[in-house]
FIKOLTI-223036 format. One record per atom (N, C-alpha, C): residue number from 0; atom name; x, y, z. Coordinates in steps of 0.1 Angstrom, whole numbers, plus 5000, padded with zeros to 4 digits. Layout:
BEGIN
<r><k>NUM</k><a>CA</a><xx>X</xx><yy>Y</yy><zz>Z</zz></r>
...
end
This chain:
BEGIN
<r><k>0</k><a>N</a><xx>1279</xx><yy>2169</yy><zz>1416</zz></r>
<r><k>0</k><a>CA</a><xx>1272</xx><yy>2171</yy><zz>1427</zz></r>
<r><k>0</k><a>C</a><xx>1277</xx><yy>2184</yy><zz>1434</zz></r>
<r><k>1</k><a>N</a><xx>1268</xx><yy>2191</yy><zz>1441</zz></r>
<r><k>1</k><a>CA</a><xx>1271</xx><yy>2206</yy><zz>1448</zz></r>
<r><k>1</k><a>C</a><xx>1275</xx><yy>2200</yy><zz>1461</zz></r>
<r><k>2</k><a>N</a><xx>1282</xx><yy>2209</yy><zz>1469</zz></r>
<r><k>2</k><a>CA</a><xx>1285</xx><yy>2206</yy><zz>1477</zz></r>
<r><k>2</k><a>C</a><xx>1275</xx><yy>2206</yy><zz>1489</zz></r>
<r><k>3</k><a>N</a><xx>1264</xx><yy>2213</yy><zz>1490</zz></r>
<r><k>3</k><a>CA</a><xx>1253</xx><yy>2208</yy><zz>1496</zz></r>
<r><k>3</k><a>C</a><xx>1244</xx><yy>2195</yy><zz>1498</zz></r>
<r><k>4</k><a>N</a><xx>1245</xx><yy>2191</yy><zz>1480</zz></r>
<r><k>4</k><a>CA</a><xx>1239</xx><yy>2182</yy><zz>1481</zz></r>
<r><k>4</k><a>C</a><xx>1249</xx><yy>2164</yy><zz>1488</zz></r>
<r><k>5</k><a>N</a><xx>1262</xx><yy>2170</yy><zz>1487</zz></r>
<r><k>5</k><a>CA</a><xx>1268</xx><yy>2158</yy><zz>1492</zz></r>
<r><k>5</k><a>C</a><xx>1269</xx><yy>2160</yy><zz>1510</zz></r>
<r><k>6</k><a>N</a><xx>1266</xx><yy>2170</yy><zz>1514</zz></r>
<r><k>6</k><a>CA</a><xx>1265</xx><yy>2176</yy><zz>1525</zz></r>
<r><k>6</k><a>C</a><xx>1252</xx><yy>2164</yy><zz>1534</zz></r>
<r><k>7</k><a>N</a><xx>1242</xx><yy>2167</yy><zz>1522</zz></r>
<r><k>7</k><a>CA</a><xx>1227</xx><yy>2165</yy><zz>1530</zz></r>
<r><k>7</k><a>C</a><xx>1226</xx><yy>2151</yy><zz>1526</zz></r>
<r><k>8</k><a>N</a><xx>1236</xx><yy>2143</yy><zz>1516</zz></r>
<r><k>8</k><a>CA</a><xx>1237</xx><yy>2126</yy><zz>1511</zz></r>
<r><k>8</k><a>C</a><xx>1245</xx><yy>2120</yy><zz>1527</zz></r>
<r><k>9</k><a>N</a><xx>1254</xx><yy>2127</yy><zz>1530</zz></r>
<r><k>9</k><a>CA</a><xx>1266</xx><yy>2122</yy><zz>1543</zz></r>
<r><k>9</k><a>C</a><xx>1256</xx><yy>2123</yy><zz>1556</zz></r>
<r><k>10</k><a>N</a><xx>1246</xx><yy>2134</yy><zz>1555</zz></r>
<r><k>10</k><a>CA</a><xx>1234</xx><yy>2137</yy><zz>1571</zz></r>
<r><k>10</k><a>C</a><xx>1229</xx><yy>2123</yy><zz>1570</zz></r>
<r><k>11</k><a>N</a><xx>1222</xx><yy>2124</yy><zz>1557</zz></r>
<r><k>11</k><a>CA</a><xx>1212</xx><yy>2112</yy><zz>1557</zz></r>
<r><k>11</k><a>C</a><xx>1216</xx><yy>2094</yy><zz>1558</zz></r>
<r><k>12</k><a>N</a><xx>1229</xx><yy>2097</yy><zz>1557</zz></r>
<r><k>12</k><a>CA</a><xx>1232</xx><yy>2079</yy><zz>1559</zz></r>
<r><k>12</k><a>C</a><xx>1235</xx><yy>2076</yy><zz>1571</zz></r>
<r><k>13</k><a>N</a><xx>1223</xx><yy>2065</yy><zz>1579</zz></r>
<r><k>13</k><a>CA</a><xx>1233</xx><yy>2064</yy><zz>1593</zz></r>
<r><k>13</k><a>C</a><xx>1245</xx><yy>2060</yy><zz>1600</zz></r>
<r><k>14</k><a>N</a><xx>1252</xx><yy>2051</yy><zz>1587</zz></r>
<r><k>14</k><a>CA</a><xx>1262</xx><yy>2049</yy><zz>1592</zz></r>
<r><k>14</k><a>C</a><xx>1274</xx><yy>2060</yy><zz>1590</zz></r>
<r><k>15</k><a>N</a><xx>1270</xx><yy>2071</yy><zz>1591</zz></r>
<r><k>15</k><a>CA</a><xx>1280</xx><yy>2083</yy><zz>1589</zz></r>
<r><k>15</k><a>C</a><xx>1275</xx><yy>2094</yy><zz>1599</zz></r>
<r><k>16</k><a>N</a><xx>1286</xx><yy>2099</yy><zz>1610</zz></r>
<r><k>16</k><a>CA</a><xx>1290</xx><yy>2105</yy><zz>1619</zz></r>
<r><k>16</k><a>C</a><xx>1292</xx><yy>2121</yy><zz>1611</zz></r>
<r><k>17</k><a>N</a><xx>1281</xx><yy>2127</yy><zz>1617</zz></r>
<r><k>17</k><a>CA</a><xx>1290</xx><yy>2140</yy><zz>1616</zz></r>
<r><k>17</k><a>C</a><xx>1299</xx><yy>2146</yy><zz>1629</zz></r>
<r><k>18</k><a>N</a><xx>1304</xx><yy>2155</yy><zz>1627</zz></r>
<r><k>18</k><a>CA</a><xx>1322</xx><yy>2154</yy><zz>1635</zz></r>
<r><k>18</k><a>C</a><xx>1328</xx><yy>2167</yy><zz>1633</zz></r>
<r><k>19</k><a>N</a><xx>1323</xx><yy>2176</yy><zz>1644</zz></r>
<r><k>19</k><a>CA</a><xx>1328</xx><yy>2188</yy><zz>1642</zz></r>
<r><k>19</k><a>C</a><xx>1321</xx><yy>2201</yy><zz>1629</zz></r>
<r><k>20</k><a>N</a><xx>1330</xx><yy>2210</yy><zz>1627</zz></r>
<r><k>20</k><a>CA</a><xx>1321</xx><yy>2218</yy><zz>1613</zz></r>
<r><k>20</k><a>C</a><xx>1329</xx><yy>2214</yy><zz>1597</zz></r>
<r><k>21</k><a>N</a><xx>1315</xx><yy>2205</yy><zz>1592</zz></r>
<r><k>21</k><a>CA</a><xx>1319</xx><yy>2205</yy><zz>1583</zz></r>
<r><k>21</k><a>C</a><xx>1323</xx><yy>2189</yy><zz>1577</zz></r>
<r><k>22</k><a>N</a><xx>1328</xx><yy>2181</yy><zz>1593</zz></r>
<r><k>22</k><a>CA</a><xx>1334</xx><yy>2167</yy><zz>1593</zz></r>
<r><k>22</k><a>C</a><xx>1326</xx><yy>2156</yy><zz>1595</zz></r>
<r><k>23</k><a>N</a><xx>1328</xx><yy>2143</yy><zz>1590</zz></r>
<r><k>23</k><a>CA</a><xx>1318</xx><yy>2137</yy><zz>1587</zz></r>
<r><k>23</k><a>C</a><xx>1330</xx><yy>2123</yy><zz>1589</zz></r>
<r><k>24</k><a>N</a><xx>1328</xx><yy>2112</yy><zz>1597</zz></r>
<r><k>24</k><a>CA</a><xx>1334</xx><yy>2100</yy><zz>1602</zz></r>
<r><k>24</k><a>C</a><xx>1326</xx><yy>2089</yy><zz>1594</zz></r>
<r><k>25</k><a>N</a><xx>1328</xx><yy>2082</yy><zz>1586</zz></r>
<r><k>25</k><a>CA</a><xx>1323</xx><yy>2071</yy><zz>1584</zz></r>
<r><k>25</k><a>C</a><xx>1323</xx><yy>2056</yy><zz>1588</zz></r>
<r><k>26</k><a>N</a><xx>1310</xx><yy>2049</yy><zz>1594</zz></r>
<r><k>26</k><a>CA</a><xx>1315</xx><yy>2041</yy><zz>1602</zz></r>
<r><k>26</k><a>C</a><xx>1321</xx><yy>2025</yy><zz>1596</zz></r>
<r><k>27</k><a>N</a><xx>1324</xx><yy>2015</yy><zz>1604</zz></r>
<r><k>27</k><a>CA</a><xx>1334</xx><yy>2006</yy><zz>1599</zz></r>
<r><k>27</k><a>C</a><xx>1320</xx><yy>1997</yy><zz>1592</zz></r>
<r><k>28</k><a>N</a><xx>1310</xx><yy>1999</yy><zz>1594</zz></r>
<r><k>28</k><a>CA</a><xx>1297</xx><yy>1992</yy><zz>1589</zz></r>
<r><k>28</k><a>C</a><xx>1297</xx><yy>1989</yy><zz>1576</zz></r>
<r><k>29</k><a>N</a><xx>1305</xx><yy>2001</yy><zz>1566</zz></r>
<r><k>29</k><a>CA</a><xx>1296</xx><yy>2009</yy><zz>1556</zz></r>
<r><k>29</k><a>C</a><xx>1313</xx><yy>2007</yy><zz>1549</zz></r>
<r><k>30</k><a>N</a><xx>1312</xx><yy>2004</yy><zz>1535</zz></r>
<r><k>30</k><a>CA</a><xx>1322</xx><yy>2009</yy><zz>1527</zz></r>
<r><k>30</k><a>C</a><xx>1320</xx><yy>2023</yy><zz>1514</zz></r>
<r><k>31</k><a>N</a><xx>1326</xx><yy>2035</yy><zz>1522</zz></r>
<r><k>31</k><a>CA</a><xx>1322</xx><yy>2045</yy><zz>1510</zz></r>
<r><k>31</k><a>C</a><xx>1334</xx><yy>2048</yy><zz>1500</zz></r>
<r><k>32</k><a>N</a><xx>1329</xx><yy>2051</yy><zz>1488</zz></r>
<r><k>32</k><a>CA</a><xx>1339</xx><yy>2052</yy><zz>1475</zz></r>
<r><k>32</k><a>C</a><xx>1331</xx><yy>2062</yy><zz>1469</zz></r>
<r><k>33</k><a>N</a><xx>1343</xx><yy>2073</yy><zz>1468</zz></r>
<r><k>33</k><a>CA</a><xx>1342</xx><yy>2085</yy><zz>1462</zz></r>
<r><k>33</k><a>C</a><xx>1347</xx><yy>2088</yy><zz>1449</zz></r>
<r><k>34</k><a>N</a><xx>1337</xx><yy>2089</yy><zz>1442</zz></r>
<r><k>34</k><a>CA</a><xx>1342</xx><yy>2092</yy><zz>1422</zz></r>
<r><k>34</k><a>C</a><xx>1339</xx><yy>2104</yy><zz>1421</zz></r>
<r><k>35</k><a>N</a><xx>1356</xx><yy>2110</yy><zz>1416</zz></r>
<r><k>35</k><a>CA</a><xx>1357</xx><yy>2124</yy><zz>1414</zz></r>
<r><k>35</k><a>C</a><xx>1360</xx><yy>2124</yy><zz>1401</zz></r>
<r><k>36</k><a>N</a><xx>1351</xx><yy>2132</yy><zz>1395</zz></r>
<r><k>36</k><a>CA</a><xx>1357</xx><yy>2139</yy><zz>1372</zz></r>
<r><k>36</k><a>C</a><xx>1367</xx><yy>2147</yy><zz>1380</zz></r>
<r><k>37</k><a>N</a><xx>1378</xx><yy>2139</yy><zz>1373</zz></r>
<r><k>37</k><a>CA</a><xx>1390</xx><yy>2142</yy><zz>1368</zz></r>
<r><k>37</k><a>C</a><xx>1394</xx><yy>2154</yy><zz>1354</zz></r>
<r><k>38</k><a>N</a><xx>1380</xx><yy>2155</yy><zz>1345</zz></r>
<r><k>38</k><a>CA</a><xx>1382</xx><yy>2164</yy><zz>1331</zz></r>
<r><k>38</k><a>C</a><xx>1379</xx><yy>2150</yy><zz>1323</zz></r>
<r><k>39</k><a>N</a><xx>1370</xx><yy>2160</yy><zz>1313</zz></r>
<r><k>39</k><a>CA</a><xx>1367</xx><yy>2154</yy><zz>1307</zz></r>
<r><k>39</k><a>C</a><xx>1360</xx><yy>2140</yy><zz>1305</zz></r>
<r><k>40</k><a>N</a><xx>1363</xx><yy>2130</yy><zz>1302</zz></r>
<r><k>40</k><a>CA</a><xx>1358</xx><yy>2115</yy><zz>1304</zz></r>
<r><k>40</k><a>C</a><xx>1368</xx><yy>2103</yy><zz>1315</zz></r>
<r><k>41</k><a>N</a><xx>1377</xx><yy>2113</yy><zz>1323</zz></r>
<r><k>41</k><a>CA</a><xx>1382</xx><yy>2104</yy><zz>1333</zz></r>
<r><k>41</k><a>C</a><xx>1376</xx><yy>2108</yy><zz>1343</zz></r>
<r><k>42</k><a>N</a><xx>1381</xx><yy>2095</yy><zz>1350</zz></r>
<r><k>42</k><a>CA</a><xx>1373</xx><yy>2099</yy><zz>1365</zz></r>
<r><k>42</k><a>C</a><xx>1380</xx><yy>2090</yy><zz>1373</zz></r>
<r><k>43</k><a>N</a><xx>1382</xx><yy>2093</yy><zz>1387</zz></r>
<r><k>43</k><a>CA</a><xx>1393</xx><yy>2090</yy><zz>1396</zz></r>
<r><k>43</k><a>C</a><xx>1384</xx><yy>2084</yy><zz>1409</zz></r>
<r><k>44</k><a>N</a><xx>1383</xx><yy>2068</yy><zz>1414</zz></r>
<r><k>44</k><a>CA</a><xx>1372</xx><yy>2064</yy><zz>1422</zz></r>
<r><k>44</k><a>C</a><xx>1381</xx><yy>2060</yy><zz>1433</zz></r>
<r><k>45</k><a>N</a><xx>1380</xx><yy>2068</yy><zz>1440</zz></r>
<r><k>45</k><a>CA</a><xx>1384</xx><yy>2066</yy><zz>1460</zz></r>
<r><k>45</k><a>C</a><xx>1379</xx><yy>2060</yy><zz>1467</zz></r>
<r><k>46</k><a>N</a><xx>1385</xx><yy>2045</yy><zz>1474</zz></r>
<r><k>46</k><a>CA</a><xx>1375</xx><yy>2037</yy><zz>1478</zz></r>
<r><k>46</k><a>C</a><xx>1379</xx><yy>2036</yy><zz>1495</zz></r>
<r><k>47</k><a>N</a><xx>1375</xx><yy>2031</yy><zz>1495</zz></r>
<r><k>47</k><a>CA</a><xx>1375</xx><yy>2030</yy><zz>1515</zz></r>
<r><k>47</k><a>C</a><xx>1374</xx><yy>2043</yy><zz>1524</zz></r>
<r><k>48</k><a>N</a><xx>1366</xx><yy>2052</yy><zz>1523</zz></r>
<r><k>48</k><a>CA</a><xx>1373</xx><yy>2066</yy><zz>1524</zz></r>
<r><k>48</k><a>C</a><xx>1367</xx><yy>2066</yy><zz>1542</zz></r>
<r><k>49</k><a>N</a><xx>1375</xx><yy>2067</yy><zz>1550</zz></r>
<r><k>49</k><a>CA</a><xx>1372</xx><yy>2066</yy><zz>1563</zz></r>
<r><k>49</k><a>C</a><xx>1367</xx><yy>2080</yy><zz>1567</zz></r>
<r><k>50</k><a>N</a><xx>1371</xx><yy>2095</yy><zz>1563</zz></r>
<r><k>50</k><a>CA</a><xx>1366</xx><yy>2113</yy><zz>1568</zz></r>
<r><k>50</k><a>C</a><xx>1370</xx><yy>2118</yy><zz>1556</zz></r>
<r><k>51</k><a>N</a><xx>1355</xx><yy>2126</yy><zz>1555</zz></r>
<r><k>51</k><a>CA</a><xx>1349</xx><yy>2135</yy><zz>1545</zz></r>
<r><k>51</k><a>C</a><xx>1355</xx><yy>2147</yy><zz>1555</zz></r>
<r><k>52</k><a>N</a><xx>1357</xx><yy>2160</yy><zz>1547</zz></r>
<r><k>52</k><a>CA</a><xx>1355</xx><yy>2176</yy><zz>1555</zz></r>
<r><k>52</k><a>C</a><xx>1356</xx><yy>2184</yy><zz>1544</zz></r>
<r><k>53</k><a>N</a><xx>1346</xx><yy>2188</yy><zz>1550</zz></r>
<r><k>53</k><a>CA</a><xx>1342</xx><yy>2197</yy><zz>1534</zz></r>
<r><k>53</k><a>C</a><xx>1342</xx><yy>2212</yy><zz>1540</zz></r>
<r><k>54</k><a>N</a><xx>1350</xx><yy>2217</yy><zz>1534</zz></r>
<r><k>54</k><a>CA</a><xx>1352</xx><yy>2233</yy><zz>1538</zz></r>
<r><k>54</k><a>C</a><xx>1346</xx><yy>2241</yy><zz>1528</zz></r>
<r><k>55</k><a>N</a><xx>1346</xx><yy>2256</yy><zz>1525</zz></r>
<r><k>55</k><a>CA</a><xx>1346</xx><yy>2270</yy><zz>1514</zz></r>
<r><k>55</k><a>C</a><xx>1349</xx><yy>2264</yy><zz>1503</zz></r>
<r><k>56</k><a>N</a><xx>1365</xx><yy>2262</yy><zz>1504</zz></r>
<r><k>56</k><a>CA</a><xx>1371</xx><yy>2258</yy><zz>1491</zz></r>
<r><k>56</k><a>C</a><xx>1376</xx><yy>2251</yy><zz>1490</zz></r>
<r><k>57</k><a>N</a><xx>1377</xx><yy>2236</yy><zz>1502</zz></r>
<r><k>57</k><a>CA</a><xx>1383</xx><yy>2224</yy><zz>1497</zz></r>
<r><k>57</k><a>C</a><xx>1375</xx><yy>2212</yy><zz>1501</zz></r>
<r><k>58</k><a>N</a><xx>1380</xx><yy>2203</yy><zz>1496</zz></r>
<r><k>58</k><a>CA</a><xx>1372</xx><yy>2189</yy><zz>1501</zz></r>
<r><k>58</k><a>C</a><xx>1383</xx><yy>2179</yy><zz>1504</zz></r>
<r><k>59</k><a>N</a><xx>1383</xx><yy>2178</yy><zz>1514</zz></r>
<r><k>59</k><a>CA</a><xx>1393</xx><yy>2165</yy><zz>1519</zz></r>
<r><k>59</k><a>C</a><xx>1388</xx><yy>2154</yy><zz>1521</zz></r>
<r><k>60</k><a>N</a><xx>1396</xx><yy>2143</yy><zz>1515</zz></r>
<r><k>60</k><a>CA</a><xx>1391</xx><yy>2129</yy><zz>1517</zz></r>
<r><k>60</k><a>C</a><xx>1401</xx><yy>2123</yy><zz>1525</zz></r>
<r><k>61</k><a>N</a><xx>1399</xx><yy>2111</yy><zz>1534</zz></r>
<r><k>61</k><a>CA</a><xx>1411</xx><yy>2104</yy><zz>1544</zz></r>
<r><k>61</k><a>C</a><xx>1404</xx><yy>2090</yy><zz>1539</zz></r>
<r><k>62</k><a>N</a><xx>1415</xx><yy>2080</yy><zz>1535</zz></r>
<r><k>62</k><a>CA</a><xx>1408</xx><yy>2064</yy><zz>1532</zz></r>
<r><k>62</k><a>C</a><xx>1413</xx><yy>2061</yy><zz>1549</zz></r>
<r><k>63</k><a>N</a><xx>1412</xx><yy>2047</yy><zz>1549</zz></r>
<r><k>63</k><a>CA</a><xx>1411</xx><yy>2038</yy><zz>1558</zz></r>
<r><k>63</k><a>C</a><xx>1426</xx><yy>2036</yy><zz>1560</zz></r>
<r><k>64</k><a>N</a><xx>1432</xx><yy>2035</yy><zz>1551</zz></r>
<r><k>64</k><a>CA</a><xx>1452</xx><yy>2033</yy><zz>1548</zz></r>
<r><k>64</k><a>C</a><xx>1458</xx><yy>2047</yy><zz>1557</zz></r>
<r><k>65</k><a>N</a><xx>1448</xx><yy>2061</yy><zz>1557</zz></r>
<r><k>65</k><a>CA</a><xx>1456</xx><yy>2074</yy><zz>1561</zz></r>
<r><k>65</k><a>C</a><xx>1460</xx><yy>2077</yy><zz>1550</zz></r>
<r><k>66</k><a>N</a><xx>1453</xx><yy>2076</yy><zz>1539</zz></r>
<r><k>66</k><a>CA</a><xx>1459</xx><yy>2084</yy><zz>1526</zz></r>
<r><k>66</k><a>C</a><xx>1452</xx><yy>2093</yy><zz>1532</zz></r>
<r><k>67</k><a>N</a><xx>1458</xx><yy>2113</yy><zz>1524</zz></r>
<r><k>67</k><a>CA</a><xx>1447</xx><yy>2124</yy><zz>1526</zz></r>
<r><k>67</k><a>C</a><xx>1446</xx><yy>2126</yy><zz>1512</zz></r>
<r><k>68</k><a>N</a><xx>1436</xx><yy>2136</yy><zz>1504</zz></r>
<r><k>68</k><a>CA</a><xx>1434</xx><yy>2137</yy><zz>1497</zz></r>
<r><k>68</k><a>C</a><xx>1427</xx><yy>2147</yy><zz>1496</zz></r>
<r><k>69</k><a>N</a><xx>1437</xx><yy>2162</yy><zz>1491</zz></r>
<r><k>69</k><a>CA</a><xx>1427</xx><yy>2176</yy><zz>1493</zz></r>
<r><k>69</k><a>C</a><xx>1427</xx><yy>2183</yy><zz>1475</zz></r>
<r><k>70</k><a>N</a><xx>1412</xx><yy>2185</yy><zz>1472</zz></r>
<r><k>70</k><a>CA</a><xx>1409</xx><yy>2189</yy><zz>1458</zz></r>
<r><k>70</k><a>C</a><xx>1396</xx><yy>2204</yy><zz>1464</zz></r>
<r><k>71</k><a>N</a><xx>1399</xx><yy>2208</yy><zz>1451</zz></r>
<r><k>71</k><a>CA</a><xx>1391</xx><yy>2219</yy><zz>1450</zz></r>
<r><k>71</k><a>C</a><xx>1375</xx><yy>2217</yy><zz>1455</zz></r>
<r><k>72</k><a>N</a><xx>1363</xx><yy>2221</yy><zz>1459</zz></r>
<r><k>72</k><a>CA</a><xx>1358</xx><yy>2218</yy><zz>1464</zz></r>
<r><k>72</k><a>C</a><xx>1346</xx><yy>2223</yy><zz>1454</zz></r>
<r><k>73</k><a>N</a><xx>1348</xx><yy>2230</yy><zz>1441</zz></r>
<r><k>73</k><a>CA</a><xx>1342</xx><yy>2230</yy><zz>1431</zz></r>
<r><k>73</k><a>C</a><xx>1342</xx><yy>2221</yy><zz>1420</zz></r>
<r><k>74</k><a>N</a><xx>1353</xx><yy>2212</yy><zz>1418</zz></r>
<r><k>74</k><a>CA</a><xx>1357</xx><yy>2200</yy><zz>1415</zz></r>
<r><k>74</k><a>C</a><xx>1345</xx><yy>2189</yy><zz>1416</zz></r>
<r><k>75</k><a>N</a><xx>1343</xx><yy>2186</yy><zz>1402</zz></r>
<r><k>75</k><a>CA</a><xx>1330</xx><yy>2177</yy><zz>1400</zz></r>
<r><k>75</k><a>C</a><xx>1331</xx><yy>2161</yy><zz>1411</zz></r>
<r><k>76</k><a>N</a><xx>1325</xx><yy>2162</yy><zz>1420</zz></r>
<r><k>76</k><a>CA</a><xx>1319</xx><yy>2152</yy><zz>1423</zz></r>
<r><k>76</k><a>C</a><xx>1304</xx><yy>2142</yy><zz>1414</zz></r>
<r><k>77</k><a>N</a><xx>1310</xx><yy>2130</yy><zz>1415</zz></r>
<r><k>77</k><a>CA</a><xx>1300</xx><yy>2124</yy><zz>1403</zz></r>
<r><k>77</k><a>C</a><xx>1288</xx><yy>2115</yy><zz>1411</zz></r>
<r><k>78</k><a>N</a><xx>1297</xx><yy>2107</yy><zz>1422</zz></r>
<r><k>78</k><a>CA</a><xx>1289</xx><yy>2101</yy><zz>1428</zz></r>
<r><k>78</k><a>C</a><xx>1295</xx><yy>2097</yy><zz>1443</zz></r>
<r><k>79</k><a>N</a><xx>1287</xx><yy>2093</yy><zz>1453</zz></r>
<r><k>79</k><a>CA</a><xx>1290</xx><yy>2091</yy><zz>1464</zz></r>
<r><k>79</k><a>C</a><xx>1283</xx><yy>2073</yy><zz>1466</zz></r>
<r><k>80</k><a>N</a><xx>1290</xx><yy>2064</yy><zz>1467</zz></r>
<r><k>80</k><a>CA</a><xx>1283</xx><yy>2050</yy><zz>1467</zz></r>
<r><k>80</k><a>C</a><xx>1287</xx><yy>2044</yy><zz>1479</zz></r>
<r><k>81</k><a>N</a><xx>1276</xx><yy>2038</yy><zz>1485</zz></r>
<r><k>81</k><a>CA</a><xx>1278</xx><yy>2032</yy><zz>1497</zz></r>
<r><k>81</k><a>C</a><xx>1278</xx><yy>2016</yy><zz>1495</zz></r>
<r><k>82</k><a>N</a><xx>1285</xx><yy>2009</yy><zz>1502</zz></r>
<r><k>82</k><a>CA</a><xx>1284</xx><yy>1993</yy><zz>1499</zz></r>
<r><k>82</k><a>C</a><xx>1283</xx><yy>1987</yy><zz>1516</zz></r>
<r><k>83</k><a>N</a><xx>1275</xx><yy>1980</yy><zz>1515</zz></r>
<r><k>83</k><a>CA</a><xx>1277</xx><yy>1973</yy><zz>1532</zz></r>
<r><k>83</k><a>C</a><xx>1292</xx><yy>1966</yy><zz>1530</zz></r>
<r><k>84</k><a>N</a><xx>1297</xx><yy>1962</yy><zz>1546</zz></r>
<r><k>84</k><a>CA</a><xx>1308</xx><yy>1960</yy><zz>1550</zz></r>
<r><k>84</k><a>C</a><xx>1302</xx><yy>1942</yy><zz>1549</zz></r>
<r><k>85</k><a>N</a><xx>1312</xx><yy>1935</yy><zz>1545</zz></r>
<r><k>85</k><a>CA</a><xx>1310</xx><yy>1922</yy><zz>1549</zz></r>
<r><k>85</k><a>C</a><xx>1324</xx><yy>1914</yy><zz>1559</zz></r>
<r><k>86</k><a>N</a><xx>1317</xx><yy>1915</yy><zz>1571</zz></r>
<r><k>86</k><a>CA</a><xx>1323</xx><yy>1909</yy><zz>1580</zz></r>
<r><k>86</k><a>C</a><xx>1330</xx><yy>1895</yy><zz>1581</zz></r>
<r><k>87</k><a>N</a><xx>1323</xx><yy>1887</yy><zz>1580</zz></r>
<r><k>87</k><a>CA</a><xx>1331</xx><yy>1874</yy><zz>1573</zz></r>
<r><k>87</k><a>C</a><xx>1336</xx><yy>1870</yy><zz>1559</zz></r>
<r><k>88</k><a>N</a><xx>1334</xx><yy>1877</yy><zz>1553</zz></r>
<r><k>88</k><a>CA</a><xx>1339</xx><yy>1879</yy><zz>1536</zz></r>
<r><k>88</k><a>C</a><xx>1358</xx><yy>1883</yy><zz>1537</zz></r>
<r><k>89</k><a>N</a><xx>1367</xx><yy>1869</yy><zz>1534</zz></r>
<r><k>89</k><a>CA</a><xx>1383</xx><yy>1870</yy><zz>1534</zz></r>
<r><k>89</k><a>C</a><xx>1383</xx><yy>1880</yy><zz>1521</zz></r>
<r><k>90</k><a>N</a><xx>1390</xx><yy>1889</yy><zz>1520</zz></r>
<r><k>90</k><a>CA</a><xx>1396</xx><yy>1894</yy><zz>1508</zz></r>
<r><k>90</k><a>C</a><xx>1412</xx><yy>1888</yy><zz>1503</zz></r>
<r><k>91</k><a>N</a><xx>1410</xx><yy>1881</yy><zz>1492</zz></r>
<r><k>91</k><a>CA</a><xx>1421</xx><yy>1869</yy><zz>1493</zz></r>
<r><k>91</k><a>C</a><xx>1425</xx><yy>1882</yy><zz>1479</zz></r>
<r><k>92</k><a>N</a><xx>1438</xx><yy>1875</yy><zz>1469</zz></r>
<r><k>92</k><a>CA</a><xx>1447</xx><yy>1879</yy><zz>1462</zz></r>
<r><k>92</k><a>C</a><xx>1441</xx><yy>1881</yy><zz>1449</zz></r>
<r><k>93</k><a>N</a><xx>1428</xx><yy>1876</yy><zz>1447</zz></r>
<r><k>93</k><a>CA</a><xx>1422</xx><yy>1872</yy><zz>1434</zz></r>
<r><k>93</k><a>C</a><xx>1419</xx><yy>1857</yy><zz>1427</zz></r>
<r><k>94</k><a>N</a><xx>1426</xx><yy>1851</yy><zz>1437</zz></r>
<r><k>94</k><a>CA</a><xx>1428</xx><yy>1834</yy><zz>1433</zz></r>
<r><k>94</k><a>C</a><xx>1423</xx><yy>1828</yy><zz>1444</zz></r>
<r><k>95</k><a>N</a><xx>1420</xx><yy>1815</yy><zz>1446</zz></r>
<r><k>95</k><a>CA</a><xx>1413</xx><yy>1804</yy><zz>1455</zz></r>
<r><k>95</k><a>C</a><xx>1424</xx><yy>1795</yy><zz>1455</zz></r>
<r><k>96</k><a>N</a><xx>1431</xx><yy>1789</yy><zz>1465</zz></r>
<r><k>96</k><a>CA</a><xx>1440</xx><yy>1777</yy><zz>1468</zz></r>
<r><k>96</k><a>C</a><xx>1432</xx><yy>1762</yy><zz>1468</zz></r>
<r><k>97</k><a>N</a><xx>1431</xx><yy>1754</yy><zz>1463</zz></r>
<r><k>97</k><a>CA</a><xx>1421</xx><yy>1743</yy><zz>1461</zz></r>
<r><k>97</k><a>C</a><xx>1428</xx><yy>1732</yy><zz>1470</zz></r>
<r><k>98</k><a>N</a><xx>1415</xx><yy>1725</yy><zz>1483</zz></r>
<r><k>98</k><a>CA</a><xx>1420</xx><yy>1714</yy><zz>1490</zz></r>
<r><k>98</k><a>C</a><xx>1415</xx><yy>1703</yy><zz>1489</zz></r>
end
């Protein structure tokens, strides 16, 4: 993806804030996860990503933890996926405790 076109994917979602030049807030509604080509047939999927800012030459990602994450901004973006938030949904360990 160009960087326009992820530009004009972040305008059009409403649960995403744009924030300054270039910055873009995503809100607690919305779970976004960002998959960047790595080379070749890997690819590297960033999930919870709380602020996009997309500059000239770089693209910064921030998750939800305060990880940062700054890559070249010519660097293949593959896809941008949005998932709704589920509010009552526990995120447990992968197992169920049985009563």
């Amino acid at each position: 993806m160009k960087k326009d076109l992820i530009q004009k994917v972040l305008e059009s979602e409403s649960a995403v804030k744009a924030e300054g030049k270039g910055g873009f807030l995503v809100s607690d509604d919305v779970e976004l996860t960002i998959i960047i080509d790595v080379g070749g047939q890997e690819a590297l999927a960033i999930q919870k990503v709380k602020r996009v800012t997309l500059s000239a030459e770089t693209l910064q990602i921030e998750t939800h933890k305060g990880e940062r994450l700054y890559t070249d901004a010519a660097l293949g973006i593959r896809a941008l996926k949005f998932s709704p938030q589920e509010a009552g949904k526990s995120r447990g360990a992968g197992f169920t405790a049985l009563r």
